[in-house]
C-alpha positions as CSV (number, residue, x, y, z in Angstrom):
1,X,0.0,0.0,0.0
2,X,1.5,3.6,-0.9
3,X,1.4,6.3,1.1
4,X,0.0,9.6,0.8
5,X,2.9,12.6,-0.2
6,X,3.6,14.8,3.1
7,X,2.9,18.5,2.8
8,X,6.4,18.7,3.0
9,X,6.7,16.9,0.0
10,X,4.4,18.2,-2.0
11,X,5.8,21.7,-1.7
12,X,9.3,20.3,-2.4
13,X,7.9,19.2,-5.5
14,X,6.2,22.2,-6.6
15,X,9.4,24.4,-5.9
16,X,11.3,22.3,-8.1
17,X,8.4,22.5,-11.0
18,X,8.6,26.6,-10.4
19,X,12.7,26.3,-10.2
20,X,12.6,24.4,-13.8
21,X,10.2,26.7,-15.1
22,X,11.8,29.9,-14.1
23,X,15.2,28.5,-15.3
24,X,13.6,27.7,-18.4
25,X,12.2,30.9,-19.4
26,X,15.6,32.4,-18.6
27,X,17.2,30.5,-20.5
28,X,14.9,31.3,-23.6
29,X,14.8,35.1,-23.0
30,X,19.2,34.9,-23.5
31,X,18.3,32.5,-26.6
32,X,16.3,35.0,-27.6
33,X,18.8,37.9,-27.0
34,X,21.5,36.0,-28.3
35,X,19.7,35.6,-31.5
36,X,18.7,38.6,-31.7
37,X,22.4,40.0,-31.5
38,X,23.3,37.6,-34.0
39,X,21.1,38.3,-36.9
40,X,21.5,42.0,-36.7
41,X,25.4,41.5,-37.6
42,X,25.1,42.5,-41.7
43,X,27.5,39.3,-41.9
44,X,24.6,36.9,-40.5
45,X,22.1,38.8,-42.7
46,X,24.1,38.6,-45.8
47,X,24.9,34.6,-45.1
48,X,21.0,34.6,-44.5
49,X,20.1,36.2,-47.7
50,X,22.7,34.3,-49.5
51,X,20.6,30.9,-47.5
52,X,16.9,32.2,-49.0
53,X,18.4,32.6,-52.6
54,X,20.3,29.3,-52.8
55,X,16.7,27.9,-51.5
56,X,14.1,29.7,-53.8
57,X,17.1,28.9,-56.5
58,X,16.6,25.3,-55.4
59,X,12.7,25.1,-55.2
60,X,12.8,26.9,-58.6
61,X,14.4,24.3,-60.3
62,X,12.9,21.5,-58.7
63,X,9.1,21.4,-60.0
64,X,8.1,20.2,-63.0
65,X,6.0,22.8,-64.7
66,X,2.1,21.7,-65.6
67,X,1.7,24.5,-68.2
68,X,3.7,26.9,-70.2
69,X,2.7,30.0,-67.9
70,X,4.0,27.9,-64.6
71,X,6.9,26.8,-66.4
72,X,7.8,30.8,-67.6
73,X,7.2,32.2,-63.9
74,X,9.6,28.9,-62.6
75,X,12.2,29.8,-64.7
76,X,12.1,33.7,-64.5
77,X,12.2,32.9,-60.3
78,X,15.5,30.8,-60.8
79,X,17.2,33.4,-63.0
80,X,16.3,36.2,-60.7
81,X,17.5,34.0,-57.6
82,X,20.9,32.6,-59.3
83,X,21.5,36.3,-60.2
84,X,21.1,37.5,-57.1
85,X,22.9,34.6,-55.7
86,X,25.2,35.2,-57.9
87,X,25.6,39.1,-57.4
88,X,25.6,38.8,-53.6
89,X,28.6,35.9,-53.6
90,X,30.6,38.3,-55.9
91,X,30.1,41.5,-54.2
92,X,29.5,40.5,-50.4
93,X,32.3,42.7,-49.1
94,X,31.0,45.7,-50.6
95,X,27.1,45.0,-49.3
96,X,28.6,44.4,-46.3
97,X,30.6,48.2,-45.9
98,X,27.1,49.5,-47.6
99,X,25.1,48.1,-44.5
100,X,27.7,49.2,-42.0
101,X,28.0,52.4,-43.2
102,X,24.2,52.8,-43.1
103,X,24.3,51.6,-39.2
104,X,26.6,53.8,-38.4
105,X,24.9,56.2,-39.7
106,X,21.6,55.5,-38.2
107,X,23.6,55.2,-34.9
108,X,24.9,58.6,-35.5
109,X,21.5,60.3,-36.5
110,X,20.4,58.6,-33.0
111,X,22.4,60.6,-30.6
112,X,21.3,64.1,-32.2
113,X,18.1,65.9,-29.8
114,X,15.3,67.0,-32.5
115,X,13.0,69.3,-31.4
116,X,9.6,68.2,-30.4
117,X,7.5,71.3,-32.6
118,X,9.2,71.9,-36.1
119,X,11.2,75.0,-35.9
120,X,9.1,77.8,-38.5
121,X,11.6,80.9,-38.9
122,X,10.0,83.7,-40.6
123,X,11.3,87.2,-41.4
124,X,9.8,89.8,-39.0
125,X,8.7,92.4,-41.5
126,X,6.8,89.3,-43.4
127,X,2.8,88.7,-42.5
128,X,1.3,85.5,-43.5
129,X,-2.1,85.3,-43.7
């Protein structure tokens, strides 16, 4: 015959469910961070773009068109993904200064105050009506 779980017991138990669960949503909010941190690098973005075109380039090719109008749109999406696969592979570097310079110019932009009401500057001696 089993027992019955102590009180005792019982709240062990539930701390231990709580502990888990708290240690598991911790550990998804840093997965979550991390992840984060990683795709906003333009070298993970560029790798990621490069990753969709070798894809759609892949998908392209792999149906077998039913009618001529599938089989026109197939091809044109596997000529516009191999050239842009092929563009991005060539020219990566320079994307890649493109997108940093961009950020860093963003960044830049960010620490400048703008005023809250846009400034209107008009000459004393001019009415508007």
């Amino acid at each position: 015959m089993t027992r019955a779980p102590t009180p005792a017991a019982i709240y062990a138990v539930e701390l231990r469910v709580e502990h888990s669960r708290r240690d598991f949503h911790d550990s998804l909010q840093r997965a979550q961070g991390a992840l984060r941190a990683n795709l906003s690098r333009p070298s993970t973005l560029i790798v990621a773009a490069g990753a969709a075109g070798l894809v759609v380039f892949w998908l392209a090719r792999r149906r077998a068109p039913s009618t001529a109008a599938v089989a026109g749109t197939t091809s044109a999406v596997g000529v516009v993904g191999g050239l842009v696969l092929h563009y991005a592979t060539r020219h990566w570097r320079f994307i890649a200064e493109q997108v940093l310079a961009v950020l860093k110019k963003r960044r830049s932009r960010s620490g400048i105050d703008v005023p809250k009401r846009p400034v209107t500057e008009y000459p004393a001696t001019r009415t508007l009506h």
